[in-house]
C-alpha positions in Angstrom: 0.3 -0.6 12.9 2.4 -3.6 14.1 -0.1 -6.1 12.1 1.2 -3.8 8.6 3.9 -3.8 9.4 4.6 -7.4 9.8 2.4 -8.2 6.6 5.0 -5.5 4.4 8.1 -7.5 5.7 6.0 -11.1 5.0 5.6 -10.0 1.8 9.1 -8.2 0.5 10.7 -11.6 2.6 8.5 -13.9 0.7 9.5 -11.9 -2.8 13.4 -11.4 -2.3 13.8 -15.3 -1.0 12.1 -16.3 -4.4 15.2 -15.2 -6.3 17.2 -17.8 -3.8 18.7 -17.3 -0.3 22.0 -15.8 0.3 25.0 -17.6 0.7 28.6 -17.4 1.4 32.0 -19.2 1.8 32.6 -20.3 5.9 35.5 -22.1 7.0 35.4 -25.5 8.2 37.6 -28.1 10.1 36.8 -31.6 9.6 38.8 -34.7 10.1 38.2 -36.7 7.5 39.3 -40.0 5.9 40.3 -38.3 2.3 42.1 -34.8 2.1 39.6 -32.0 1.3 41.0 -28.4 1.0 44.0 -27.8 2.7 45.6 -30.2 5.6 45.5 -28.7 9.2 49.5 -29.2 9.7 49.5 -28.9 13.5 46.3 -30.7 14.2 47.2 -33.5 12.2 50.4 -34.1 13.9 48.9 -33.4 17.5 45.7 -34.5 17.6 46.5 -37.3 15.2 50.0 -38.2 15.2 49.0 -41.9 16.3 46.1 -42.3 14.4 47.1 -41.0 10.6 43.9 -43.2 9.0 42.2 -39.6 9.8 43.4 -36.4 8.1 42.5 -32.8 9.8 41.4 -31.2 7.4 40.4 -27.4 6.5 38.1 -26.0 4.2 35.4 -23.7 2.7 31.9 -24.3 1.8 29.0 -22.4 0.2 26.4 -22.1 3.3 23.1 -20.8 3.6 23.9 -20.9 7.8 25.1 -17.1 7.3 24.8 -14.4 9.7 22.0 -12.3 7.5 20.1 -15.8 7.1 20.2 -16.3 11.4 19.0 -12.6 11.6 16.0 -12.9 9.3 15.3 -16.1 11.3 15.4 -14.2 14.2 12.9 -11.6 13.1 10.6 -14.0 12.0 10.4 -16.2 15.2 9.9 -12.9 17.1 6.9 -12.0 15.3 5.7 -14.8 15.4 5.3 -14.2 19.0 4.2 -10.9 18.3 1.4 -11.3 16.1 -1.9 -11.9 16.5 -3.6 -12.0 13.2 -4.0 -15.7 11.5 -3.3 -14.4 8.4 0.1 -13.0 9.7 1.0 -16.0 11.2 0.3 -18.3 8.5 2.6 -16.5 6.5 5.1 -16.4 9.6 5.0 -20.2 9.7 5.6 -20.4 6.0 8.9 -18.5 6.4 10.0 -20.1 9.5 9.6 -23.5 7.6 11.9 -22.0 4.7 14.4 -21.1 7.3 14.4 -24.9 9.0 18.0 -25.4 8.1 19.0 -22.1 9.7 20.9 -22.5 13.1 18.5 -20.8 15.8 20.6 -17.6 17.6 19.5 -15.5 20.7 18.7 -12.5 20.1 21.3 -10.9 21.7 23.7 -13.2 20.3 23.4 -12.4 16.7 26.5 -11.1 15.2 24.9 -7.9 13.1 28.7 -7.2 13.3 29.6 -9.8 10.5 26.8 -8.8 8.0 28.0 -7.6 4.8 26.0 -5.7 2.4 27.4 -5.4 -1.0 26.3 -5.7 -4.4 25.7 -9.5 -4.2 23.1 -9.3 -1.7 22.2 -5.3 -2.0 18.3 -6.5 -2.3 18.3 -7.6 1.5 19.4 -4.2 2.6 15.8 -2.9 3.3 14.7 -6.2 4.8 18.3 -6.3 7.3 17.2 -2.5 8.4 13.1 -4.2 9.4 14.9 -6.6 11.0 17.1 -4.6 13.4 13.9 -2.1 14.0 11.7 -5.4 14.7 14.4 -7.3 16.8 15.4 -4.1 18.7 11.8 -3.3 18.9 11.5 0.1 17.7 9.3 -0.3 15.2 6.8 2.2 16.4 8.5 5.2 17.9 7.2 9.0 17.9 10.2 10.5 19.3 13.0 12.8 17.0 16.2 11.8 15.9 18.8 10.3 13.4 17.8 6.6 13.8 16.1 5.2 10.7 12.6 3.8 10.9 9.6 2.6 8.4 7.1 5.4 7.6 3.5 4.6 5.9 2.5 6.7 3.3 -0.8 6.5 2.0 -2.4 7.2 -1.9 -5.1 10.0 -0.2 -6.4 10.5 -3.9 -7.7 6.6 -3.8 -8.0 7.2 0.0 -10.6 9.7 -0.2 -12.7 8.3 -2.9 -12.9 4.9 -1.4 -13.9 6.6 2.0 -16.6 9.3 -0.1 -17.8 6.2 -2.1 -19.0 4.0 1.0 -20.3 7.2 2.4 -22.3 8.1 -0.3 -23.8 4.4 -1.1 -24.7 4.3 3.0 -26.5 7.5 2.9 -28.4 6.8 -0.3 -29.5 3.2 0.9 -33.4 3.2 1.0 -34.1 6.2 -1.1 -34.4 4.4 -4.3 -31.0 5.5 -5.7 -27.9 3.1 -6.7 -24.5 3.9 -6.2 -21.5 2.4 -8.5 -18.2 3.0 -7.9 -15.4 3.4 -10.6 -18.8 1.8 -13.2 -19.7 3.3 -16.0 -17.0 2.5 -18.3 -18.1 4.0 -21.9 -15.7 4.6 -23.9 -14.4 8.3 -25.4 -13.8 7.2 -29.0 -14.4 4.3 -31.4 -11.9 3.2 -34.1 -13.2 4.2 -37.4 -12.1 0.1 -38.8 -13.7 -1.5 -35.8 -15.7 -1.3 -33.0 -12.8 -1.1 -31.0 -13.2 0.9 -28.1 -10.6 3.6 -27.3 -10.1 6.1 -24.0 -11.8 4.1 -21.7 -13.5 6.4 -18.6 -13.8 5.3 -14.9 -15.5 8.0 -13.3 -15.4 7.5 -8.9 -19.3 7.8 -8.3 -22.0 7.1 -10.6 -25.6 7.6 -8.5 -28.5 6.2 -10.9 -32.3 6.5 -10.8 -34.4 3.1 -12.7 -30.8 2.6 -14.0 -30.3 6.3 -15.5 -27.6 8.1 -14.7 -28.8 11.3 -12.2 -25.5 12.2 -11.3 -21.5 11.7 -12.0 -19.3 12.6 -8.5 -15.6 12.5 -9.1 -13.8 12.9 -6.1 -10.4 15.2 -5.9 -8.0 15.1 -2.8 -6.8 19.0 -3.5 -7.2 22.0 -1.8 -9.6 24.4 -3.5 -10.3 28.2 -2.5 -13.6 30.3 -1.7 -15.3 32.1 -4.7 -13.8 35.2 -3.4 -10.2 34.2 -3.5 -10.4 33.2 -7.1 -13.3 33.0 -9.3 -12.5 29.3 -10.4 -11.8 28.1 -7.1 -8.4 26.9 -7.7 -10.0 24.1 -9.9 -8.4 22.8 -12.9 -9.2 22.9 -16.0 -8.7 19.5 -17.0 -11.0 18.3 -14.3 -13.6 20.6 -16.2 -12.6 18.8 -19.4 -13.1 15.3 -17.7 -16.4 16.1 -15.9 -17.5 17.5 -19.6 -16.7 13.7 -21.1 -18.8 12.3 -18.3 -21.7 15.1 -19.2 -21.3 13.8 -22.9 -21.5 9.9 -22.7 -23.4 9.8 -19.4 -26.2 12.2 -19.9 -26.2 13.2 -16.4 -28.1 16.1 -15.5 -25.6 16.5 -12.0 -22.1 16.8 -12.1 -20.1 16.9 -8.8 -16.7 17.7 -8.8 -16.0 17.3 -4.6 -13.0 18.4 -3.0 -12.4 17.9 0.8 -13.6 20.7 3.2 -11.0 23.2 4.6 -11.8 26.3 7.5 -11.0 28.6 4.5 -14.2 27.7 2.4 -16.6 28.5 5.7 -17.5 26.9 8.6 -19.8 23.5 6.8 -19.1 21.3 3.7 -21.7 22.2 1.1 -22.1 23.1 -3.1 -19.8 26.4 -3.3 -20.5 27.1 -6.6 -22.9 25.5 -9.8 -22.2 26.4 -13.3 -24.6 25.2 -16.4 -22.9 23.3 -19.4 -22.7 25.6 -22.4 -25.1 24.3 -25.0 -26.1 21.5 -22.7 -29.1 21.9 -19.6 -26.3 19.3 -17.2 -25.2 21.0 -14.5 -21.4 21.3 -12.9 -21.0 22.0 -9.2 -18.3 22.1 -6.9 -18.8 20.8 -3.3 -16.4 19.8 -0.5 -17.0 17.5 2.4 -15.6 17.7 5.9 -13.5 14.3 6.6 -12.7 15.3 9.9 -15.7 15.7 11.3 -17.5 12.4 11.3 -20.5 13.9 13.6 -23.7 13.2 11.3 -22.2 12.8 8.3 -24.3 10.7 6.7 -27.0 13.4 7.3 -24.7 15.5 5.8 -24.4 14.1 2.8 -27.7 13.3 2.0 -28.1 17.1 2.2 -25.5 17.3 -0.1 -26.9 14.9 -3.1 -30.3 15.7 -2.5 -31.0 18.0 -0.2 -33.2 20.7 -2.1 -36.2 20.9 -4.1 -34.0 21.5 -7.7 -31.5 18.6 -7.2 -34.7 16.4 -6.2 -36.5 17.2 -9.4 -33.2 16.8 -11.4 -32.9 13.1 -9.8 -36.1 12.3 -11.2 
């Protein structure tokens, strides 16, 4: 988790610091040969009352040596040390050279006090927040509270049909069958001018035979019911309408519309229901697969796709 998590702030770092680094006005005192900003009365007539070649001077000067700018080089040296993953710490080293000029600070002697967020530098808000959690480590925490944190949240819909995909083409090695995942491709419609393409289909899991299509899988992270608590199964009707496309410009004689397994459809994954296609010999069947329970389940799925004498024959 630590490896993300240092990869996410690489990469928002990286993107903020190409629209430029924050600055901002610090005061300086110089003694200098030629007035610059305003003269220093009482150090110029103390410290250089004998010696008025030299003029103490006092000024301001737009510096990139800012509080936020020590803090993010702070973070970064620290994971630096943290991480072990080369790509992580060529990225690391990348930053830490874009933060060369950049007085190094102690950890505990960063002044978080004198950062400002305002509408100037509002973009380095989330990155400041990563950089206390990393610097204060408590990055990774499980406990309850106020305190603010980084939570991962992850697209299951792409999740799942990645993780049924490489299941499906490891089970169906060997048995003459290719798997293609997001293939296929045809279009819906033609323009009537041109042979332009239009309404371009993707569907998750194409499984061919001798390169024919034997079956369309699209995969749906949603909760479906038993046949008892609703006829349909909870399924919607647009995913009918999809699968119907595929049955159309694939030829298929297996559709699969597979939903993940709950306790409420029974105690194993399997087909819950298969309808026919009216006016077409394809069959539409819904199915659901157990994620949680990674005990034989490339066995399981097998018995799934082509388990049974009629799903055999329909492969070819």
């Amino acid at each position: 988790l630590l490896e993300i998590l240092i990869r996410i702030f690489c990469d928002k770092l990286t993107e903020t610091l190409r629209k430029g680094m924050p600055r901002r006005y610090v005061g300086r005192e110089e003694d200098l040969p030629t007035l610059r900003g305003q003269l220093d009365v009482n150090r110029q007539f103390t410290v250089h009352a004998v010696n008025p070649s030299r003029l103490a001077c006092r000024f301001d000067i737009l510096s990139e040596d800012t509080p936020l700018n020590r803090i993010m080089k702070a973070a970064v040296v620290h994971l630096f040390r943290l991480s072990r993953r080369s790509a992580n710490q060529k990225r690391l080293r990348e930053l830490a050279f874009v933060y060369a000029d950049i007085a190094d600070v102690p950890v505990p002697a960063l002044r978080w006090d004198e950062v400002i967020i305002d509408r100037t530098n509002r973009s380095w808000r989330e990155l400041f927040a990563m950089a206390r959690l990393f610097l204060h480590d408590r990055y990774q925490t499980t406990t309850g509270g106020t305190g603010e944190g980084t939570a991962m949240l992850f697209e299951m819909n792409a999740l799942f049909e990645e993780y049924v995909g490489r299941l499906i083409a490891r089970a169906l090695a060997g048995t003459g069958l290719t798997v293609s995942l997001q293939g296929g491709r045809l279009f819906c419609l033609s323009a009537q001018d041109s042979e332009r393409g239009l309404f371009q289909t993707r569907p998750d899991i194409l499984i061919r035979r001798d390169g024919s299509v034997t079956h369309v899988i699209d995969t749906k992270w949603k909760r479906i019911s038993s046949r008892i608590d609703d006829p349909k199964q909870g399924v919607s009707q647009a995913d009918v309408y999809q699968m119907m496309a595929y049955a159309q410009l694939y030829h298929a004689p297996r559709l699969t519309l597979l939903y993940p397994h709950h306790p409420g459809l029974g105690a194993e994954d399997a087909v819950h229901a298969r309808h026919r296609i009216t006016g077409h010999a394809t069959i539409l069947e819904t199915a659901s697969i157990d994620v949680a329970n990674s005990e034989k389940v490339l066995d399981r799925i097998r018995q799934l796709l082509i388990g049974d004498d009629e799903m055999v024959e329909a492969a070819g």
